[in-house]
N, C-alpha and C positions, 0 to 999 in steps of 0.2 A: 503494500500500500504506500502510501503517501509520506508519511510518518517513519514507513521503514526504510523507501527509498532517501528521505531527506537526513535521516542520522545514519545512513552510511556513506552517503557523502560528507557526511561532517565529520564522521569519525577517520575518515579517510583524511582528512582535510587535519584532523587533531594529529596523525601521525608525524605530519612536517616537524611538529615544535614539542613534541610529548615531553622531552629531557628538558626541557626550558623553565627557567626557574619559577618563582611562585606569581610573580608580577604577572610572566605571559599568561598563566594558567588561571590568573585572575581576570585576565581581559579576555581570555576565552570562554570564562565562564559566563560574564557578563553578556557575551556574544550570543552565549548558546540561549539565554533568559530571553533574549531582543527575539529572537527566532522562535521562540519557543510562543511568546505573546503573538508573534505574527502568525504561527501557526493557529493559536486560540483564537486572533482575531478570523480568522478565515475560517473557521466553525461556528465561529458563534453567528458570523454573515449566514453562510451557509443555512443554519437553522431558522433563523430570522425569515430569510427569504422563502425559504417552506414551510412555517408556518401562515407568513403572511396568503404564498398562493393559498394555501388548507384554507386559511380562513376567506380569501378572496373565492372560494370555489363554494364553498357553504351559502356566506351572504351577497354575493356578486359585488362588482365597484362601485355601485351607487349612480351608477350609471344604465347597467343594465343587471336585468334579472340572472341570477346562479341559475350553470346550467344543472340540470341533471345527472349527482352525482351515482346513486345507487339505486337499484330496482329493486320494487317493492310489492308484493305480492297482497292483493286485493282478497281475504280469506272469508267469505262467506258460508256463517252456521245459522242452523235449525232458529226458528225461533227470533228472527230478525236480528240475530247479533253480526258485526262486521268485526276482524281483524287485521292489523297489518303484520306481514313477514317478510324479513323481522320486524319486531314490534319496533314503535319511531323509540322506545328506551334504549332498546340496544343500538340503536343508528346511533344514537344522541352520545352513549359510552360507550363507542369505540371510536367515534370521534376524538372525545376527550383522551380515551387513553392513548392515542394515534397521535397527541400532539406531544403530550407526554413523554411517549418515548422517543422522541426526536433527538429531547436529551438526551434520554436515559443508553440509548442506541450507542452513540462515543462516548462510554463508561469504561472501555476498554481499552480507550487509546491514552497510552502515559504521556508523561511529560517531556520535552527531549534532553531536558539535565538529567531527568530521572534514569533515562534510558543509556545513554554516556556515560555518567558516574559510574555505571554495576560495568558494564564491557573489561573484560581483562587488558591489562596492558597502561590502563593511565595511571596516572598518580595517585596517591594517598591522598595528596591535594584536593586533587580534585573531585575527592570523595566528599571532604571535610567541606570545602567551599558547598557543595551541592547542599548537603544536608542544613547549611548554616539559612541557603533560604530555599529551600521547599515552599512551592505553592500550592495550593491544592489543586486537585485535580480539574480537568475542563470541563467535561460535565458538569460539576459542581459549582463552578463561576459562571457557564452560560445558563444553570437551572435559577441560577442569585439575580442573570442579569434584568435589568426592569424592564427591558424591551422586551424580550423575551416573556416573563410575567406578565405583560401586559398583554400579548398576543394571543397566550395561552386564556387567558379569562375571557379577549375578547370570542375565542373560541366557541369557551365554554359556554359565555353567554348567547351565543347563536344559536346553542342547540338546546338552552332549557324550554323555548316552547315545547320542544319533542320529547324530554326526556320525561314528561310526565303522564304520555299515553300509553 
């Protein structure tokens, strides 16, 4: 992937200076956090902009009507009762959870100090540098970020008419 192409050329790129004292390994670290943010900013876009479609697909742009995203089966029983299938609740939460895991989805992609520090071959260094600023995971900063929260609820809020039948 993406993530494992970009820290093996970094690690490839950490070979030129590995024996270099603590100065370089301090600016390389610093290097690797700059990259690391740009990689998290390029997820967190990422997700933004598929929630935003999600959500632009649900309530259309205000411009014109959403088109038809799911088929819905017209279930008629005994006794004049009508049902939908599936029912608009389960439309309504699996939407929700569908945006959810958008985050939840790159849980599994670490950090690229994270990933550098453990590789055999570099410094103690740049072990100790690593651990000194650990950030948390990306997942967890794009689940924090307010756009993203904001996206999510507008979500949500499109499908409580439905999620009550």
């Amino acid at each position: 992937g993406v993530v494992s192409t970009q820290s093996t050329g970094m690690r490839n790129t950490y070979e030129v200076f590995k024996n270099d004292g603590t100065d370089v390994q301090l600016h390389w670290h610093r290097y690797t956090e700059k990259t690391d943010k740009m990689v998290e900013e390029a997820f967190r876009l990422n997700i933004k902009r598929s929630l935003q479609e999600l959500s632009r697909a649900i309530h259309g742009d205000g411009k014109t009507a959403p088109n038809p995203l799911f088929k819905v089966k017209v279930v008629l029983h005994e006794k004049d009762r009508v049902d939908f299938s599936p029912t608009t609740k389960k439309l309504a939460d699996m939407m929700n959870v569908c945006a959810k895991d958008l985050t939840t989805c790159i849980s599994i992609i670490p950090r690229l100090p994270e990933i550098l520090s453990k590789k055999r071959g570099h410094k103690e260094t740049m072990r100790s540098i690593a651990m000194l600023t650990k950030a948390d995971p990306i997942f967890t900063v794009i689940g924090a970020d307010d756009e993203t929260k904001k996206l999510k609820a507008q979500i949500q809020q499109c499908m409580v008419p439905y999620a009550g039948h």
